[in-house]
C-alpha positions as semicolon CSV with decimal commas, in nm:
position;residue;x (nm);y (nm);z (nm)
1;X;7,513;1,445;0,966
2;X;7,269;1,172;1,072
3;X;7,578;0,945;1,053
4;X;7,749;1,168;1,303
5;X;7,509;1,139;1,608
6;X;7,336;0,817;1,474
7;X;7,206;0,691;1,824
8;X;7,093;1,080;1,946
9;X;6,759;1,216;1,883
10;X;6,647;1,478;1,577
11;X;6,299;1,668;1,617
12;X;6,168;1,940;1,410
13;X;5,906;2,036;1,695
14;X;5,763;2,359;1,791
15;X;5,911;2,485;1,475
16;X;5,808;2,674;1,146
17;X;5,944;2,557;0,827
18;X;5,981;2,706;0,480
19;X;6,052;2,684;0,102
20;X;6,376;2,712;-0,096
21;X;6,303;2,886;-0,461
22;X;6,297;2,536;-0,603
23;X;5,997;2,399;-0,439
24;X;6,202;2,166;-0,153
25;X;6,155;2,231;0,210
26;X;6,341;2,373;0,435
27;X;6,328;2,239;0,771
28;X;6,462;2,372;1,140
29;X;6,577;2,098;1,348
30;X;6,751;2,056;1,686
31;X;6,887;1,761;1,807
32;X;7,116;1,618;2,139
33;X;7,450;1,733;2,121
34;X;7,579;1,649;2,421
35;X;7,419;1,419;2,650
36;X;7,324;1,375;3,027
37;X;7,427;1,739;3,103
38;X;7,343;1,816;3,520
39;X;7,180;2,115;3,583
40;X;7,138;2,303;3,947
41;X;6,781;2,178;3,992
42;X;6,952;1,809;3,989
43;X;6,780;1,691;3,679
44;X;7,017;1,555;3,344
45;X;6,884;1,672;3,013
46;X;7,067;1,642;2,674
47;X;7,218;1,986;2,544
48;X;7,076;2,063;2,199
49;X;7,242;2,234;1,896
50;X;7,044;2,365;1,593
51;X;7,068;2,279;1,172
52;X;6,853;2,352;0,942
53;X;6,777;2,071;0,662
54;X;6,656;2,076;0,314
55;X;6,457;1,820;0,181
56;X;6,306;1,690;-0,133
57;X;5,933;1,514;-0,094
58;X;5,907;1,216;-0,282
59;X;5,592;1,070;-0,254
60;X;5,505;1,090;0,129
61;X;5,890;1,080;0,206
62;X;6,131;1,373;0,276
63;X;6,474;1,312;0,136
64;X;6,722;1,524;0,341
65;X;6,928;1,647;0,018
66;X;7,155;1,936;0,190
67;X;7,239;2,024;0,542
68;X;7,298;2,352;0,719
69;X;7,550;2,513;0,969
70;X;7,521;2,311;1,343
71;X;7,469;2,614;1,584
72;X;7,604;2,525;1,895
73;X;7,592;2,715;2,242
74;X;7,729;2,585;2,537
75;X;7,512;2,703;2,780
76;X;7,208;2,500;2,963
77;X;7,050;2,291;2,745
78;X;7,151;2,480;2,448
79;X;7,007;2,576;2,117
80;X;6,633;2,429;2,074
81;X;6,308;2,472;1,922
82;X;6,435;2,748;1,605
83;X;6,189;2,907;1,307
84;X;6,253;2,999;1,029
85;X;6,137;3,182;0,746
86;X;6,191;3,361;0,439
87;X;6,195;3,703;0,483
88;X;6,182;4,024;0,239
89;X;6,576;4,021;0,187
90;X;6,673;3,626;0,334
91;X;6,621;3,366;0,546
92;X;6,609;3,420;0,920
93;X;6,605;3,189;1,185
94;X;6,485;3,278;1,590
95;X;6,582;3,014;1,849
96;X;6,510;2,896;2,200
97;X;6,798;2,929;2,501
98;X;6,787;2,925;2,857
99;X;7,006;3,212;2,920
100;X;6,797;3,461;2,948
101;X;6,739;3,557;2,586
102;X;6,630;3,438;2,263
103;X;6,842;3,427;1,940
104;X;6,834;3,556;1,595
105;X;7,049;3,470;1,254
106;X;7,033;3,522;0,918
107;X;7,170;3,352;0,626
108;X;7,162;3,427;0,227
109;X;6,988;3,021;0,166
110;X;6,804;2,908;0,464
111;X;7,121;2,658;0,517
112;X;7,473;2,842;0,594
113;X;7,422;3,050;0,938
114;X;7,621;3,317;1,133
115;X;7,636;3,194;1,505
116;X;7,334;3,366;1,630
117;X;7,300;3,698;1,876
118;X;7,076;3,815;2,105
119;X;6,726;3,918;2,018
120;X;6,743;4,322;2,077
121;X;6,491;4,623;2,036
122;X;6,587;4,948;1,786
123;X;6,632;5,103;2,146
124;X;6,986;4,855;2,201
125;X;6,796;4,698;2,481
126;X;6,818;4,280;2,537
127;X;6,456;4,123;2,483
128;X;6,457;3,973;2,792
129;X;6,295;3,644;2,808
130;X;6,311;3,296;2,984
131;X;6,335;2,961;2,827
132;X;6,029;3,007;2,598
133;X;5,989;2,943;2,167
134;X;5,919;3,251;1,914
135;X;5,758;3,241;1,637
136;X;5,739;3,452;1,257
137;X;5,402;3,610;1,186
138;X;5,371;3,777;0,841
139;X;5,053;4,056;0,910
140;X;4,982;4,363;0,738
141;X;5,248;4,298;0,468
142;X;5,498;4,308;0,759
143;X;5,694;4,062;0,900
144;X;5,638;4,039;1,296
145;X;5,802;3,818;1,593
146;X;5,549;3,698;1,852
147;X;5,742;3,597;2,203
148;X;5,711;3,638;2,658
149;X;5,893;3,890;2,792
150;X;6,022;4,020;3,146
151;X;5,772;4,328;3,194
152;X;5,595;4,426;3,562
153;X;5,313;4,223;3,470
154;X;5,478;3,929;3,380
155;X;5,794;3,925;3,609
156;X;5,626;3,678;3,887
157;X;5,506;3,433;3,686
158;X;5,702;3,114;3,523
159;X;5,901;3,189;3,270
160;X;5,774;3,545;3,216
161;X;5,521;3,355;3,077
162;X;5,161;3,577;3,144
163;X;5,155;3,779;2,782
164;X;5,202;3,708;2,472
165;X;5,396;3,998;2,261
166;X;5,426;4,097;1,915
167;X;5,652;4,314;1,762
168;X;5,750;4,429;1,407
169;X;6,110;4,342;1,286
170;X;6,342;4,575;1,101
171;X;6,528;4,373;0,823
172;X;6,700;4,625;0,679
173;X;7,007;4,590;0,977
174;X;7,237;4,415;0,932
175;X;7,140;4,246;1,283
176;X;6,761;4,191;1,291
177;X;6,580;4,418;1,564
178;X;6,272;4,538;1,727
179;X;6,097;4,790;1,693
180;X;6,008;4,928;1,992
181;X;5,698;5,128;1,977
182;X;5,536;4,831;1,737
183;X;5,490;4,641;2,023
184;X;5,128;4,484;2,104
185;X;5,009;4,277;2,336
186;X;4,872;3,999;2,153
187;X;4,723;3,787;2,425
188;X;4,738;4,018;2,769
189;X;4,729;3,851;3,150
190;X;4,446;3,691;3,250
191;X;4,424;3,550;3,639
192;X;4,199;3,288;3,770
193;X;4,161;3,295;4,127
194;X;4,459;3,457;4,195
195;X;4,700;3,249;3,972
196;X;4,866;3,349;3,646
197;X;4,766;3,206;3,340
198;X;5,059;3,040;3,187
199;X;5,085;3,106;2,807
200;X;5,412;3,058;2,574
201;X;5,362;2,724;2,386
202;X;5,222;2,863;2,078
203;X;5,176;2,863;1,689
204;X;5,126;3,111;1,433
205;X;4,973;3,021;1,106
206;X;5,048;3,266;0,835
207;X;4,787;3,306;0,609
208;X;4,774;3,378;0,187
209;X;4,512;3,702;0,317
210;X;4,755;3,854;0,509
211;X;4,653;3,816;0,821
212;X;4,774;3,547;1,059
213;X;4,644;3,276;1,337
214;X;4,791;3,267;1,632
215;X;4,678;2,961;1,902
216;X;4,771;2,908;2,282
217;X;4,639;2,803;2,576
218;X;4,596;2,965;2,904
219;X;4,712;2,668;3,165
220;X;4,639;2,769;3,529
221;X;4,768;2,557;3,804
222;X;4,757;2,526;4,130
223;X;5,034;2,462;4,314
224;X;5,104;2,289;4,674
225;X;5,439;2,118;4,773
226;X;5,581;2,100;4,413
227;X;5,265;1,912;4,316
228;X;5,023;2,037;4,089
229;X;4,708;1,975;4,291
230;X;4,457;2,192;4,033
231;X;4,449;2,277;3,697
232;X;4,235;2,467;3,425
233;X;4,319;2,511;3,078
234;X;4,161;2,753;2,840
235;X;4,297;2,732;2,486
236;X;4,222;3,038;2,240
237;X;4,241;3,154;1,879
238;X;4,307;3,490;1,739
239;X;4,301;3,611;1,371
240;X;4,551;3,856;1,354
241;X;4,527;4,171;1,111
242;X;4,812;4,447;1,164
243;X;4,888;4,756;0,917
């Protein structure tokens, strides 16, 4: 695979990883696909596509022993910045688009993927998001997503990007989903004079207790002429308990 794109660029970035049964890592990565794409705005990005990689650590190296399915969407920049993680039946992996939702698969071994679907609720309705990472968080015993959302609080700012959701996730379809009436919000909207705080790149740690962190960063920003002419950031740290 690296022998296949040898000049374009692999990350695993804004990404959780996890374990295969025999101790090696599994790692999400996204890398160019297709290069110098034009979008509307009249800036040229790479397209990305998505495989996940298992790898053996020898020393301080990882040895990439096995490679995944390349999930491809031709849309925008593509598929970027997945998670994974091993849930109570498989592996299941949540990525990044700029379509208008996020994406969910799930495969037996962390490696061999289904192309991935839409992100929905129990209720059949789209999570409807914008450009913007989720994340796993394991709480309570229960395995969550955390991800922005349209809602009327968050529909005027960037992105949708003013709260911070969480919501439980029923495994047992054969499509991952939502449940609805789990949702919380974990970090709600906060304004500073007037302006939306912008939240969305974020982490969640899961922890042996059962309870999870979960860091971002409220960035404010002032705005004149397509310059940013003030900003204030105010990062925060939640421990997260759910039952």
């Amino acid at each position: 695979n690296p022998a296949l794109l040898p000049e374009r660029l692999w990350r695993v970035s804004c990404a959780q990883a996890t374990y295969a049964p025999d101790g090696d890592w599994i790692l999400p990565a996204y890398f160019e696909h297709r290069a110098n794409v034009e979008y509307e705005a009249g800036y040229f990005s790479p397209r990305f596509a998505v495989e996940t990689v298992k790898v053996h650590l020898e020393g301080d190296t990882l040895i990439p022993v096995a490679w995944g399915t390349q999930l491809v969407y031709e849309n925008m920049r593509g598929f970027l910045e997945p998670s994974l993680i091993r849930g109570t039946r498989d592996y299941l992996l949540t990525i990044r688009a700029e379509d208008g939702c996020a994406y969910v698969s799930r495969g037996m071994d962390g490696l061999q993927w289904p192309q991935p679907v839409p992100w929905r609720f129990d209720d059949g309705a789209l999570l409807e998001t914008d450009s913007t990472q989720q994340h796993w968080m394991m709480a309570g015993g229960k395995l969550h997503l955390v991800y922005t959302r349209k809602s009327a609080e968050s529909a005027s700012a960037m992105r949708y990007r003013s709260i911070l959701f969480v919501a439980e996730v029923d495994e047992t379809q054969e499509v991952p989903v939502l449940k609805r009436n789990t949702e919380q919000e974990l970090y709600p909207r906060r304004q500073r004079e007037g302006i939306d705080g912008l939240l969305g790149n974020f982490h969640v740690a899961n922890l042996p207790d059962g309870t999870a962190l979960v860091g971002d960063a409220y960035g404010f920003y002032k705005v004149e002429n397509d310059d940013i002419v003030e900003r204030y950031n105010d990062v925060v740290l939640k421990r997260v308990s759910l039952s």
